[in-house]
N, C-alpha and C positions, 0 to 999 in steps of 0.2 A: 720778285716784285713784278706786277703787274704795270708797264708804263703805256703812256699817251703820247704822244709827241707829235704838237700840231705846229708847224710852219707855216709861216702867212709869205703870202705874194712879195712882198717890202724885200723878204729876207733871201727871196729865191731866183730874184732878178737884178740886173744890172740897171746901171744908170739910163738908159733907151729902154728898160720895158723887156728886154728879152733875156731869159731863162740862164742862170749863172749856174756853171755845170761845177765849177767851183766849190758854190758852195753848198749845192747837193751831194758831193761829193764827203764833204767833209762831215756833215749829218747822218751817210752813211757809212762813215769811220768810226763814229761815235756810238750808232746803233750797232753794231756789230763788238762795241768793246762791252756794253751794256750786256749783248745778249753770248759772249766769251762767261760773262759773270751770272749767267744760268737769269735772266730777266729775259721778260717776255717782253714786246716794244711792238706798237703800233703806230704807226704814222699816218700823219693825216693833213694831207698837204694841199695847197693852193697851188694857182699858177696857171690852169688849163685856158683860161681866157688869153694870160698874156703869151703864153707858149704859142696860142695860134696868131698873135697881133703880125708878126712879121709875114704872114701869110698876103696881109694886104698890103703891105709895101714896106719900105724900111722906113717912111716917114707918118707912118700912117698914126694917127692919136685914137687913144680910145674911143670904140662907140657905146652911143649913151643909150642908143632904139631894143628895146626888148629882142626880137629877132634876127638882128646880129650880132648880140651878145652870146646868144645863145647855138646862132649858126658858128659863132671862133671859138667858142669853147666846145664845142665840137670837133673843129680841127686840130684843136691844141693838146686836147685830153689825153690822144695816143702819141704825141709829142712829148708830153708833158712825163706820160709813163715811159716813154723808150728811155729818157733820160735818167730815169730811178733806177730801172732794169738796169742800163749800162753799170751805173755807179755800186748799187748792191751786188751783179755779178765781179764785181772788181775787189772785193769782202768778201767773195765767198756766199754771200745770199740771194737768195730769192724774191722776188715780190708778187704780191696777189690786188690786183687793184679792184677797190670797193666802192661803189658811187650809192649813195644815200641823201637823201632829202628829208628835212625834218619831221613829215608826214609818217617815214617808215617807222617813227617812233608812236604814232600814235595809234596802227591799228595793231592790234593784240599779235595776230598770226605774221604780219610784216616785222614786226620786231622781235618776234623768234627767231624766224629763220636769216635776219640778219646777224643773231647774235649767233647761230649754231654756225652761219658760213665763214663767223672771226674764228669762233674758238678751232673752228676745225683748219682752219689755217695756221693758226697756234699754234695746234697741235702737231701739223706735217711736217711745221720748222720754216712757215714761211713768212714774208713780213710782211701782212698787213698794209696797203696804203689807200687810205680812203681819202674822196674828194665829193663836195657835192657834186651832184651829177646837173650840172650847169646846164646842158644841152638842153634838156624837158624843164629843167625849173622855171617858177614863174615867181612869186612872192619872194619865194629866198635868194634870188638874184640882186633884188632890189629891195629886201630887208634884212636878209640875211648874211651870214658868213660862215667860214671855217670853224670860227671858236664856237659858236655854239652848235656845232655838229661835232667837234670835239669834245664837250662837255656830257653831250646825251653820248659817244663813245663811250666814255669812260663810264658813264653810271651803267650804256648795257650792258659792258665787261664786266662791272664791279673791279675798274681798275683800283690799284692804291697811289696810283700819281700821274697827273696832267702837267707836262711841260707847253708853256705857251711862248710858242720861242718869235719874237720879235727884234726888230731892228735897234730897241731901244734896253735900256741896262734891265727893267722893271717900271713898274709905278713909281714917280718921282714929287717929291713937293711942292712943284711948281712947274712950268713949261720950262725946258733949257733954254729957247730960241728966245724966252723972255727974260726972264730968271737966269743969270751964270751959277747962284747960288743953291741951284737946287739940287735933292741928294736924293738919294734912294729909299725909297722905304722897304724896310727888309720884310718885315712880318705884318701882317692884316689876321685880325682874330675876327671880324666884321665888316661884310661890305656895305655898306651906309648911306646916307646919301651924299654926306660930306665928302667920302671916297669918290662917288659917283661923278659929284660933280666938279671935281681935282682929274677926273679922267677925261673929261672934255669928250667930245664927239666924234675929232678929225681924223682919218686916216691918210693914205697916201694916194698917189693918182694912181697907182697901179693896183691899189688893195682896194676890198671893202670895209676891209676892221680898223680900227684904230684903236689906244686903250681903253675905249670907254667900252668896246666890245671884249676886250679880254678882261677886264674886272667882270662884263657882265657872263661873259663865259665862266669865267672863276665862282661866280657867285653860287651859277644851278650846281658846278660841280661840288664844291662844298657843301651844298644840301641833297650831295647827293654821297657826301659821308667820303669825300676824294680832296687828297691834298692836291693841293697846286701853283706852280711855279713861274710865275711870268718873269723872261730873263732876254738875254740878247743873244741873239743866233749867233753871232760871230765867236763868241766868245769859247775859248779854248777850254774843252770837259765839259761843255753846260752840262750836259747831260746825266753825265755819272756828278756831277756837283749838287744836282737837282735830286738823284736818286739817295745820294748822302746825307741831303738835306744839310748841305756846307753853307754855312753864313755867307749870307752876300753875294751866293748868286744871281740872285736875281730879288725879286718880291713875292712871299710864300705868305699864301691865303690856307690858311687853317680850315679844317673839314668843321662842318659845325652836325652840334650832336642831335638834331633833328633830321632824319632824309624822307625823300620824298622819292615814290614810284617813277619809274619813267613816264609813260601817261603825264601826270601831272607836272614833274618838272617840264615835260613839254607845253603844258597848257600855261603854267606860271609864266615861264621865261622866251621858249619859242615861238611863239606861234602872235602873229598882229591884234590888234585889240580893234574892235569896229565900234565899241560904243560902252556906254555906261549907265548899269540900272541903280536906280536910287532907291534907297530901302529905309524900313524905320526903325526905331533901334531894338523890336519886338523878333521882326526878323535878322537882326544883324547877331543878337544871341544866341537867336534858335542856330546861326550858319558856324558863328567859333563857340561857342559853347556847348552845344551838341550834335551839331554835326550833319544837322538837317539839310535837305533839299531848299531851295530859293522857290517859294510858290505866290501867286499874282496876290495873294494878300496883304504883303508884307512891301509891297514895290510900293511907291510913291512919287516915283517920276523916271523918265527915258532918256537919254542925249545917246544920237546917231541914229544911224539905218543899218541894220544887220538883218540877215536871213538865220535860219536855223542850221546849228554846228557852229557861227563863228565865236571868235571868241570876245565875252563880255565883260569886263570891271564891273566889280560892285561895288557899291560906294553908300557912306552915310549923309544925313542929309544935309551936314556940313563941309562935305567933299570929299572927306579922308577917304579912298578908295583902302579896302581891308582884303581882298577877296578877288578871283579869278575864275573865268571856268567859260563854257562851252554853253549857249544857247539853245533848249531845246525847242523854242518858239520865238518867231520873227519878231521886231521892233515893234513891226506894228499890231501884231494881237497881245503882244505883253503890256504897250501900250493903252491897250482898249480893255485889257484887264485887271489895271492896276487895282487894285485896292478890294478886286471882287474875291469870294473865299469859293472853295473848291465845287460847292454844292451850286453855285451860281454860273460855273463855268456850263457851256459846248457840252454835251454827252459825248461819249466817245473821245476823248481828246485828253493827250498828256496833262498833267497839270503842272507840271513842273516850268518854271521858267528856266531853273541851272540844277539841276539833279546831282543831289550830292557828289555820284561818283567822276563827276564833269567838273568838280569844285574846289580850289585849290585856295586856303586863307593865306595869306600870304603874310612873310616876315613884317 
């Protein structure tokens, strides 16, 4: 079996923010018992931010400014790896560290040779540990996270299992801190919105995820035909528990029988939304029903400001957004061409507002 195993910050640090060698350690007792039992294991871990925190004092609290976030997670990075290395040299393994940004998924030739630099580390016998690459990031800093760099993993392995290993048991009924009464939910056949919105949005002061990021990690993986396990780091076997698929692990989200290309789970799930073209229900057919391009005929209204490549919601003209994808013309000429048909448009000039293969309908 093919595994994932993403670690968040929560689970990798101590009470102050700095780097618990503990319980790296103990993730790499697990990984090595995993890969004793002929499993391949990829890790994909957090923590390069906070591993550099103590660089600026021992009392120093997180900074919130774009370029020093990304100047400490640059000091922390090869901190962050000496302490894997120790721990997997202590097992017996190796480690290869992998820095990716959610972009590497979207162009063709970047997401090859990301996927042939995993498998061929796979192949050598070494472990995998991929971290976004904090340093250069810009958007995925401050929208992104681990888990969903974990989920585009697994679909460009084509693993068969995403452990989402967190500080907490799984998805639970209710907040604990509110709720004493609440339990675990073991299985999800459906991430929902009612899921959605039972996940809340909060993480921790040292992380960026919280579970409303690991259902939403969960969600691309399952449409990406991949089981997965959101459970508690601490807890003794997760791992082979998760591989077992042993009850009550943790909360295990079911693959669902639709997947989706990488490309597109990236454009679904990863990547920010700038804005939203309103369409009429002539082209809302043409888009899930056969599969058409988005072209300035069928628009009937704008909300936002976007340039061309970001990415747009389409929506019908009573709000239901159906639809996702990649702009191939700015706000403002989609705008100024709403409603005209292809012969009416600019000579020379794309007609496509979202081109089919930019265009992701969504659940």
């Amino acid at each position: 079996m093919r595994v994932i195993a993403k670690v968040g910050t929560s689970s990798l640090t101590d009470e102050r923010g700095r780097i618990d060698r503990a319980a790296i350690e103990k993730i790499t007792i697990e990984v090595a018992g995993l890969r004793a039992d002929g499993h391949e294991v990829v890790v994909v871990s957090s923590g390069a931010i906070s591993a550099g925190l103590p660089s600026l004092g021992a009392d120093a609290a997180r900074p919130t400014d774009m370029p020093t976030l990304q100047a400490i997670a640059a000091v922390g990075q090869h901190r962050l790896m000496a302490t894997w290395d120790a721990a997997f040299a202590a097992v017996g393994l190796a480690p290869g560290q992998v820095l990716l940004a959610p972009l590497d998924f979207a162009h063709r030739q970047q997401y090859l040779h990301a996927r042939q630099t995993l498998e061929r580390l796979l192949e050598l016998g070494f472990v995998p540990v991929v971290n976004e690459n904090d340093a250069v990031a810009d958007d995925e800093i401050r929208f992104g996270d681990n888990d969903r760099i974990a989920a585009l993993v697994a679909n460009l392995l084509r693993a068969d299992l995403l452990v989402l290993l967190t500080d907490a048991a799984g998805l639970l009924t209710a907040d604990p801190r509110v709720d004493t009464d609440a339990s675990l939910i073991e299985e999800v056949r459906e991430v929902d919105a009612r899921l959605e919105e039972l996940a809340g949005a909060a993480g921790t002061e040292r992380g960026s995820g919280g579970m409303a990021s690991k259902l939403a990690a969960a969600k691309m993986a399952a449409w990406s035909g991949v089981r997965v396990v959101i459970a508690a780091a601490g807890r003794a076997g997760v791992l082979a528990g998760a591989v077992a698929d042993e009850p009550g692990v943790g909360t295990v989200v079911r693959p669902h029988e639709r997947r989706l290309s990488a490309r597109k789970l990236w454009i679904a799930f990863a990547v920010a939304t700038a804005g939203t073209v309103v369409v009429d229900e002539g082209a809302r057919a043409a888009l899930v029903e056969r599969g058409r391009s988005l072209l300035p005929a069928g628009v009937v209204g704008v909300h936002g400001v976007w340039d061309a490549g970001d990415a747009v919601e389409v929506a019908t003209v009573g709000g239901g957004v159906f639809a996702k994808g990649l702009a191939r013309q700015p706000a403002s000429l989609v705008s100024r061409w709403a409603g005209m048909r292809t012969g009416e448009l600019p000579e020379d000039v794309e007609p496509e507002v979202v081109h089919r293969d930019d265009l992701v309908v969504l659940p």
